[in-house]
TORLO-593907 format. One record per residue (C-alpha): residue number from 1; x, y, z. Coordinates in steps of 0.1 Angstrom, whole numbers, always signed. Layout:
<pt tordo="NUM" u="X" v="Y" w="Z"/>
...
This chain:
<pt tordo="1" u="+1222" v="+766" w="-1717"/>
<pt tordo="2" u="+1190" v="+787" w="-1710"/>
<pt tordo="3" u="+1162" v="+766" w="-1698"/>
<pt tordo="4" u="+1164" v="+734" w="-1684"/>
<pt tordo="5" u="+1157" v="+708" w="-1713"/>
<pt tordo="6" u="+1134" v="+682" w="-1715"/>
<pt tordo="7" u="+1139" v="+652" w="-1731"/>
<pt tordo="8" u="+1128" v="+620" w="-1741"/>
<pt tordo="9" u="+1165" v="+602" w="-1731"/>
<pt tordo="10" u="+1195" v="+628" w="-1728"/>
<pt tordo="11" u="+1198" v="+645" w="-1762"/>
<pt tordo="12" u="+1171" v="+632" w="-1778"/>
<pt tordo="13" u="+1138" v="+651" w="-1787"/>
<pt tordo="14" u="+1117" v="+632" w="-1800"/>
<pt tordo="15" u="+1095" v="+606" w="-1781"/>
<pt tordo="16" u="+1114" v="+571" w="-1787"/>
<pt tordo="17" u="+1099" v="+541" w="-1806"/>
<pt tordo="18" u="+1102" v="+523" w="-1770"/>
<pt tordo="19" u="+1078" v="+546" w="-1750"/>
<pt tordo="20" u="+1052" v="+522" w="-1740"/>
<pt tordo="21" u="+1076" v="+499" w="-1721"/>
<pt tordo="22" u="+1115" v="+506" w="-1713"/>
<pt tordo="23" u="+1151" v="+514" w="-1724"/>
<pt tordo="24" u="+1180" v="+493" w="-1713"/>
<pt tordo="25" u="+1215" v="+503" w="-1723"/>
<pt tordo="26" u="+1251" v="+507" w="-1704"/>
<pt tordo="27" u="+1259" v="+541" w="-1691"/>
<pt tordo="28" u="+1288" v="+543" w="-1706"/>
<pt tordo="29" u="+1270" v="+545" w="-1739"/>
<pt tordo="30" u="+1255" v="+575" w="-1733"/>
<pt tordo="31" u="+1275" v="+592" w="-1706"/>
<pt tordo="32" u="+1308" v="+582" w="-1730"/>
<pt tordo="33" u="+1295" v="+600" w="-1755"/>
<pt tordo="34" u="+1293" v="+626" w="-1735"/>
<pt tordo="35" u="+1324" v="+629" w="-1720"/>
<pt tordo="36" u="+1311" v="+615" w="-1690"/>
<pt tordo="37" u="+1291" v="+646" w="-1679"/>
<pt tordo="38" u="+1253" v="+649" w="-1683"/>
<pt tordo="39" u="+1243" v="+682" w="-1679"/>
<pt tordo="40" u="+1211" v="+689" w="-1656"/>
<pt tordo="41" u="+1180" v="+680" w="-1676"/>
<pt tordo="42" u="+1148" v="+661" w="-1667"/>
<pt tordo="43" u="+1121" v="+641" w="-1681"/>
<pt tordo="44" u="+1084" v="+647" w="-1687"/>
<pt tordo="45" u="+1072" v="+611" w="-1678"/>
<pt tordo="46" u="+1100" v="+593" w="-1675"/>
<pt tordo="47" u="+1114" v="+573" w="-1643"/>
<pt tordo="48" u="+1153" v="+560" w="-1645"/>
<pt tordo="49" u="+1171" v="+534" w="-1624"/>
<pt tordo="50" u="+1209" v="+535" w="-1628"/>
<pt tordo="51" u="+1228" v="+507" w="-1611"/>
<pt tordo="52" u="+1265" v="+518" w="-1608"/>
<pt tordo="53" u="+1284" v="+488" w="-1606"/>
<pt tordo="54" u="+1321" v="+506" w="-1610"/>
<pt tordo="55" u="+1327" v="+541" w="-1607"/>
<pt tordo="56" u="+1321" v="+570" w="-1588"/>
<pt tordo="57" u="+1309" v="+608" w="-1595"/>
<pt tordo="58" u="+1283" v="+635" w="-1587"/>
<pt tordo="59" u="+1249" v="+638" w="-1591"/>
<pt tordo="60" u="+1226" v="+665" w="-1590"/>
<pt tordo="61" u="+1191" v="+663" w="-1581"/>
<pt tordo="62" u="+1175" v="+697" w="-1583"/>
<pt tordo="63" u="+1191" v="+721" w="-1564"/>
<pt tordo="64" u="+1209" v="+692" w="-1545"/>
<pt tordo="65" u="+1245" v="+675" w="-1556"/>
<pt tordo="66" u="+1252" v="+641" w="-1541"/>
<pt tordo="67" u="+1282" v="+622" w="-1543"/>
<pt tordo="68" u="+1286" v="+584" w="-1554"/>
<pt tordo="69" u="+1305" v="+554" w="-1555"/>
<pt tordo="70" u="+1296" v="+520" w="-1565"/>
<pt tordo="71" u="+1280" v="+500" w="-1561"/>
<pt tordo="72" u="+1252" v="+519" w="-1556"/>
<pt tordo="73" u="+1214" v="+522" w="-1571"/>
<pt tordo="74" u="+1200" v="+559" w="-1586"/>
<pt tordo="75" u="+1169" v="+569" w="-1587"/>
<pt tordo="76" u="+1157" v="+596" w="-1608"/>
<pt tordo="77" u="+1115" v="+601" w="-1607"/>
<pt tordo="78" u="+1099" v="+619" w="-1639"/>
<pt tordo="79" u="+1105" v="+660" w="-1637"/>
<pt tordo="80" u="+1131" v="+661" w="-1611"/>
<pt tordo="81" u="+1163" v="+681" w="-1630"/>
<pt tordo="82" u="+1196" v="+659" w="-1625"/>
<pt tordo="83" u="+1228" v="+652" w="-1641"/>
<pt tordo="84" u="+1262" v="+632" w="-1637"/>
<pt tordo="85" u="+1294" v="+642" w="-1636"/>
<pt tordo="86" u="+1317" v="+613" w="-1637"/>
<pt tordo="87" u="+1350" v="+609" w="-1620"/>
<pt tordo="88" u="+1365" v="+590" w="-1654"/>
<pt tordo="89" u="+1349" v="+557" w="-1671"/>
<pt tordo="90" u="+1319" v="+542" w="-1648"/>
<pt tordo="91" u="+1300" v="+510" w="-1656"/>
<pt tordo="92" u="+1267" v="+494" w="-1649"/>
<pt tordo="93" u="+1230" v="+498" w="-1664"/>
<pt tordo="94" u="+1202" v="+525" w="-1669"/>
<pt tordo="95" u="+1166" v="+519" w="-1674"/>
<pt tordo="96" u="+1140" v="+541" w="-1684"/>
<pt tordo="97" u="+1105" v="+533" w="-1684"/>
<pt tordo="98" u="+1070" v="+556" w="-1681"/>
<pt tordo="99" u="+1067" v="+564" w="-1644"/>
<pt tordo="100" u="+1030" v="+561" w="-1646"/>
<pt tordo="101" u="+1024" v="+529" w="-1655"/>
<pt tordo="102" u="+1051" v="+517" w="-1626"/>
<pt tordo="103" u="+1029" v="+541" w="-1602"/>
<pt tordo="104" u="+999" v="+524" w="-1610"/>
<pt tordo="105" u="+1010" v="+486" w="-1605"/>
<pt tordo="106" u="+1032" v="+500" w="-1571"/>
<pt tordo="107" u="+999" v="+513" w="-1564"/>
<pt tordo="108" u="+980" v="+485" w="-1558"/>
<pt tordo="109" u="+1004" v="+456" w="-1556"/>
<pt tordo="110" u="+1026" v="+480" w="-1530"/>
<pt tordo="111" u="+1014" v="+508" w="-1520"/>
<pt tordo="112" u="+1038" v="+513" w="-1486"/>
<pt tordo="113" u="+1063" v="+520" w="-1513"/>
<pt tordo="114" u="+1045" v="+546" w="-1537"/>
<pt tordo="115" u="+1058" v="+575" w="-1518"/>
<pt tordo="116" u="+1096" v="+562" w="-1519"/>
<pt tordo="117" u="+1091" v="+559" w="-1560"/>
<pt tordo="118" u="+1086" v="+596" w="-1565"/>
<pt tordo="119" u="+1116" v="+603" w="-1544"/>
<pt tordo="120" u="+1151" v="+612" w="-1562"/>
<pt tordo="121" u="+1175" v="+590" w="-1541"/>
<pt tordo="122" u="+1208" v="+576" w="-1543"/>
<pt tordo="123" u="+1211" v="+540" w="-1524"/>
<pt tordo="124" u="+1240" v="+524" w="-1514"/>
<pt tordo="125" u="+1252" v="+488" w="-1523"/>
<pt tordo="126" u="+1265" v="+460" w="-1503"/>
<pt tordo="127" u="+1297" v="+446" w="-1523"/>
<pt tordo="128" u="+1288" v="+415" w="-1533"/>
<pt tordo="129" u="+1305" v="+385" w="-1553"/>
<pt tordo="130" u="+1291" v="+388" w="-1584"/>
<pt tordo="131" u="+1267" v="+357" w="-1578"/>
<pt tordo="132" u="+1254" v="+369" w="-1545"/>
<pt tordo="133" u="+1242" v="+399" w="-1561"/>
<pt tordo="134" u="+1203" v="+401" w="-1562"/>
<pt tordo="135" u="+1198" v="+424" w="-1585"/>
<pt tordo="136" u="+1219" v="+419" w="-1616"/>
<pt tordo="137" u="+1192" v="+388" w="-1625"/>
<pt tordo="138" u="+1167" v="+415" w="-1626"/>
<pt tordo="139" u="+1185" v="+442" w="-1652"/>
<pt tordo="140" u="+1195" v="+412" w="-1669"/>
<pt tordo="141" u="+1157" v="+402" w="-1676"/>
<pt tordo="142" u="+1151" v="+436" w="-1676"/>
<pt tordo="143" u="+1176" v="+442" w="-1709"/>
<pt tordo="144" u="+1162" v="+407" w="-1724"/>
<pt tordo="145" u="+1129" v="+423" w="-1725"/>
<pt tordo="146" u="+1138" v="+447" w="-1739"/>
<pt tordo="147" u="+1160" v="+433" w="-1768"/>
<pt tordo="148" u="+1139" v="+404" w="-1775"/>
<pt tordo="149" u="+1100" v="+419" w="-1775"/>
<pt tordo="150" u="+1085" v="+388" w="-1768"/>
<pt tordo="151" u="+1048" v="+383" w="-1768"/>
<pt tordo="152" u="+1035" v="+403" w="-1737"/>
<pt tordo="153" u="+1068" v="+422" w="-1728"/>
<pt tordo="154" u="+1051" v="+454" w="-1718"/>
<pt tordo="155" u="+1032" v="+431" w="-1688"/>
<pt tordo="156" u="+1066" v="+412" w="-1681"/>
<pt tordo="157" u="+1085" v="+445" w="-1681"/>
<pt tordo="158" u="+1062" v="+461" w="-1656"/>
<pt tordo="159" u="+1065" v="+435" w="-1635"/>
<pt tordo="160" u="+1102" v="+429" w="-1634"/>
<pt tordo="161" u="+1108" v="+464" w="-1629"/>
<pt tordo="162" u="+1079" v="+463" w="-1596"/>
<pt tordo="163" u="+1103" v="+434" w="-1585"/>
<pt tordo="164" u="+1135" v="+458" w="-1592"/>
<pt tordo="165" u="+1127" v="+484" w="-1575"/>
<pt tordo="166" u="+1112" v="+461" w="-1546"/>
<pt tordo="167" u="+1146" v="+446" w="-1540"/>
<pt tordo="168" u="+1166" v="+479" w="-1540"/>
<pt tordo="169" u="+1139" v="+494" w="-1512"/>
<pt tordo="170" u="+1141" v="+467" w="-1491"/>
<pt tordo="171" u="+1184" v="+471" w="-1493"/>
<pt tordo="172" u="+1179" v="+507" w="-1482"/>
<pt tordo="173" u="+1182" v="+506" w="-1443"/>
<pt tordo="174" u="+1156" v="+542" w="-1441"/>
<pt tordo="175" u="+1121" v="+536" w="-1432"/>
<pt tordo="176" u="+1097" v="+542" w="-1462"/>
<pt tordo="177" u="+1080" v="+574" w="-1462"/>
<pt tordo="178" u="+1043" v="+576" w="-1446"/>
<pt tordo="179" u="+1016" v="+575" w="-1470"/>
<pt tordo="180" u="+990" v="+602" w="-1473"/>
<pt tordo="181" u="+962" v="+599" w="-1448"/>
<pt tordo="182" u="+932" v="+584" w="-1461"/>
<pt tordo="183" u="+925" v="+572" w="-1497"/>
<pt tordo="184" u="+897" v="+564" w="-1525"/>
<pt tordo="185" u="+881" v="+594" w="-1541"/>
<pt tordo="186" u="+904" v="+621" w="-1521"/>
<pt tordo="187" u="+931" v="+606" w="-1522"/>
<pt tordo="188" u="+923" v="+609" w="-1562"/>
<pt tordo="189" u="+912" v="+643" w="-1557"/>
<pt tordo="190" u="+944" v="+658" w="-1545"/>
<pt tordo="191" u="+960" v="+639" w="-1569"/>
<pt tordo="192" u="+943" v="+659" w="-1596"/>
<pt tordo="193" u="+946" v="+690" w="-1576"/>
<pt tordo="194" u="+989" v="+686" w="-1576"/>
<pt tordo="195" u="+989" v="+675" w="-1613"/>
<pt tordo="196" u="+970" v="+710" w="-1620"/>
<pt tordo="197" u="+994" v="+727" w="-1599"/>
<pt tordo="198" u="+1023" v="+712" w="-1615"/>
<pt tordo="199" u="+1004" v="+725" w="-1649"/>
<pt tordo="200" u="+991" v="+760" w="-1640"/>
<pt tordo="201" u="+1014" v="+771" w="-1612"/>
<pt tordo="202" u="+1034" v="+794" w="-1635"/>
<pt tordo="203" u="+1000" v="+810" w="-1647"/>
<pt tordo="204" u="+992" v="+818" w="-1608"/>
<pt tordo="205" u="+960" v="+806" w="-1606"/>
<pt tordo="206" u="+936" v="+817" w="-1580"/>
<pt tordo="207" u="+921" v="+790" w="-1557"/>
<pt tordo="208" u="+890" v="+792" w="-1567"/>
<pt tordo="209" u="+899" v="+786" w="-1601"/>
<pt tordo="210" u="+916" v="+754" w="-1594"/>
<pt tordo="211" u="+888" v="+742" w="-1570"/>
<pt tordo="212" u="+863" v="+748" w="-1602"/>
<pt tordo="213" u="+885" v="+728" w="-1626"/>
<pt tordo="214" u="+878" v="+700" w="-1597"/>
<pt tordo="215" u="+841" v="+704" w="-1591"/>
<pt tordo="216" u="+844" v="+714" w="-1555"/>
<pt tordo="217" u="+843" v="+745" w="-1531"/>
<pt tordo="218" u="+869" v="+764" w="-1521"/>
<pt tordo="219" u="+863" v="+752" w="-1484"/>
<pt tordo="220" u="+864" v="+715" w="-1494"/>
<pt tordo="221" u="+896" v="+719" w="-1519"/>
<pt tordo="222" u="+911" v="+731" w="-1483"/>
<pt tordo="223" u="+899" v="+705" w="-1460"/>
<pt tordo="224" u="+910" v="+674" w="-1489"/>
<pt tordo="225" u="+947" v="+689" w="-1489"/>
<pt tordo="226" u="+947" v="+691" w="-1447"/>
<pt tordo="227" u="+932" v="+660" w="-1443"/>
<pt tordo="228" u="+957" v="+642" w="-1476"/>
<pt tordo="229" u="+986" v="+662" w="-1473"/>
<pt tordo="230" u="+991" v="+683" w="-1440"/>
<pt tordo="231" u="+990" v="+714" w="-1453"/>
<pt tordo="232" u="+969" v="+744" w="-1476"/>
<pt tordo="233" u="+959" v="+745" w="-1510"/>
<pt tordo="234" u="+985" v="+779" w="-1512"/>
<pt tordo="235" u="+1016" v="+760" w="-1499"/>
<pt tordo="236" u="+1013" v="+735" w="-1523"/>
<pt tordo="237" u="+1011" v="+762" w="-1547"/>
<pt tordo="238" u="+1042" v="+781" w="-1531"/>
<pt tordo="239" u="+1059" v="+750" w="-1528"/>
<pt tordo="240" u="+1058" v="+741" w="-1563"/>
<pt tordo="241" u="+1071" v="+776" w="-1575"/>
<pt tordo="242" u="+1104" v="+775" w="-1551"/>
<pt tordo="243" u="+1110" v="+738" w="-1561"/>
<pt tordo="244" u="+1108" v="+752" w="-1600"/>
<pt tordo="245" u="+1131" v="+787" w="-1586"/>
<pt tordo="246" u="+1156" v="+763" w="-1573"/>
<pt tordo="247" u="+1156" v="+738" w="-1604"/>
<pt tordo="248" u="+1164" v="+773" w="-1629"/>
<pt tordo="249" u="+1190" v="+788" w="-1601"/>
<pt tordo="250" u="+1208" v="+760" w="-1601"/>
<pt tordo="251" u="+1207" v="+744" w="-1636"/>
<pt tordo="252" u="+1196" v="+772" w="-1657"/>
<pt tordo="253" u="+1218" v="+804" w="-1674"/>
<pt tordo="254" u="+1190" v="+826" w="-1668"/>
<pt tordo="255" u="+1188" v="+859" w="-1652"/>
<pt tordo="256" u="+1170" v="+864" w="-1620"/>
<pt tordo="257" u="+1148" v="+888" w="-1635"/>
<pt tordo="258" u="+1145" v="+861" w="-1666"/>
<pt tordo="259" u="+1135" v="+833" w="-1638"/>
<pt tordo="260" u="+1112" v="+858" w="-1624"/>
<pt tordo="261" u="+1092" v="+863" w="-1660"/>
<pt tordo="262" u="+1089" v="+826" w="-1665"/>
<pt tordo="263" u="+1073" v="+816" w="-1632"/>
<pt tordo="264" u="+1047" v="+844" w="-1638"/>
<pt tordo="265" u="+1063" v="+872" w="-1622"/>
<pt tordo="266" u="+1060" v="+906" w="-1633"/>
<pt tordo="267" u="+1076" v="+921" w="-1609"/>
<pt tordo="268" u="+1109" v="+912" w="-1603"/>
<pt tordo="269" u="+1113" v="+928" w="-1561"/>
<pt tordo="270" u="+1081" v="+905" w="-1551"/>
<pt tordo="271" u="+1097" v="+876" w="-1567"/>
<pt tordo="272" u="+1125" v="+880" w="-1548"/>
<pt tordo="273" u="+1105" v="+890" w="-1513"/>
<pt tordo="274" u="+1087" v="+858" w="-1524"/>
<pt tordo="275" u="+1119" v="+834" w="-1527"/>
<pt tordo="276" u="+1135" v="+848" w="-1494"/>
<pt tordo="277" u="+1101" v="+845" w="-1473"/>
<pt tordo="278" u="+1103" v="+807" w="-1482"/>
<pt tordo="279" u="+1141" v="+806" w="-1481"/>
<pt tordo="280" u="+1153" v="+827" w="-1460"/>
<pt tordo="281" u="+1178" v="+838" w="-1491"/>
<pt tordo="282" u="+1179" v="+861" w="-1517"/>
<pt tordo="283" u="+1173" v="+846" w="-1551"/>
<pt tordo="284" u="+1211" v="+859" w="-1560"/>
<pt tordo="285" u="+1224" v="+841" w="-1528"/>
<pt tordo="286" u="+1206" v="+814" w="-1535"/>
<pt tordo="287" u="+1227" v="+811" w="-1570"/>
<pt tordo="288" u="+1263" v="+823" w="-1551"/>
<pt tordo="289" u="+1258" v="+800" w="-1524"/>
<pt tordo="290" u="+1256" v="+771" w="-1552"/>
<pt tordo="291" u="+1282" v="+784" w="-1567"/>
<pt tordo="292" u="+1306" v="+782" w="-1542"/>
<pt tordo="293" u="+1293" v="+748" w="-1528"/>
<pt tordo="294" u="+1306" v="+737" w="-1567"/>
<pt tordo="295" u="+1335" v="+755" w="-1567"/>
């Protein structure tokens, strides 16, 4: 493997007939096929919710690997890189949907949960008799939607899967994570100003490049991303380059120097004076010290 690929659902290109509402299927459909490994991947748009009703594994999320058991609930937010690798046959469900769609209805129907939906997480299951468990109504709607495409299933399907992922929060004992301060048009704002970063960051845009693209000054791109997000313009920049160095480290066959070259770097000592300012490690210890970890 050289780059980390994107796709639609694992091994498949091309954008699906199913794109403006969900997939439903069994892992084992997929992940059989497979062998029971996925290799690290991600998707463009896409949000998944695997309940793992028997089994156990590992899962990688970015430079992270997590292991599992069931019953458990895994949840996989559009771009982050992840893969399974299965300890032998596992059962349960996977759904995919559009993560911006969900975003939107969390977004105004619960908003103290947004920040919790763009987190990659792995949640732990009571083990209930199968007619105690609350959430194996909601995949089954879920995968009746789906199948069926009755009249308004997109509407139905958003709102079973607001209800889905609802019920798994509120079976995770951890405290959702704080919103951003403030809202409305900034809120918005730095919204716009992240989903440039994530678009540009390999290009290296200047600041004021990306406070033209948003119609405001350099002093008020700084004071919306205090005031939203705790921190400068520049370390969300920086932070969006090390996540993107971590994701190829650990999940791509690429040099250094070719990781360097893709995240704009034409010089490959300042990428790696760069990585170890905001990691303390070398880019090739970085890669070793994952290595071992999976060894």
């Amino acid at each position: 493997m050289n780059k980390i690929p994107s796709y639609a659902l694992y091994g498949e290109q091309a954008q699906p007939v199913w794109h403006q509402s969900l997939h439903v299927e069994p892992i084992s459909i997929r992940s059989g096929a497979y062998d029971w490994v996925i290799d690290a991947h991600r998707h463009d748009s896409l949000l998944q919710i695997l309940y793992v009703q028997s089994g156990a594994g590992e899962v990688a999320f970015d430079s992270e690997r997590l292991t599992v058991e069931a019953p458990c609930v895994i949840l996989v937010p559009a771009l982050v890189v992840h893969g399974f690798r299965w300890a032998g046959k596992v059962s349960g469900c996977v759904v995919t949907a559009e993560q911006h769609p969900l975003e939107s209805i969390t977004g105004i129907l619960a908003p103290a949960q947004l920040p919790r939906l763009r987190q990659p997480q792995v949640i732990a299951l009571p083990r209930w008799r199968q007619a105690e468990d609350p959430l194996r109504p909601l995949f089954r709607a879920l995968q009746a939607e789906y199948h069926n495409r009755e009249e308004e299933h997109v509407a139905s399907s958003m709102a079973l899967l607001l209800a889905l992922v609802i019920a798994v929060f509120r079976l995770d004992v951890p405290a959702p994570l704080p919103l951003p301060r403030g809202g409305g048009r900034r809120a918005q704002q730095v919204k716009a100003f992240r989903e440039l970063v994530d678009t540009h960051f390999r290009q290296h845009w200047p600041l004021k490049r990306y406070a033209e693209a948003l119609g405001v000054t350099l002093v008020t791109l700084g004071r919306l991303c205090q005031e939203q997000l705790g921190m400068t313009p520049m370390t969300v920049i920086n932070a969006r380059l090390i996540l993107e160095a971590k994701r190829q480290l650990a999940h791509s066959s690429l040099s250094v120097k070719e990781i360097a070259h893709d995240l704009g770097f034409a010089d490959l000592g300042y990428f790696s004076r760069f990585f170890r300012k905001h990691t303390q490690l070398s880019p090739s210890a970085f890669k070793s010290a994952l290595q071992l970890r999976v060894a």
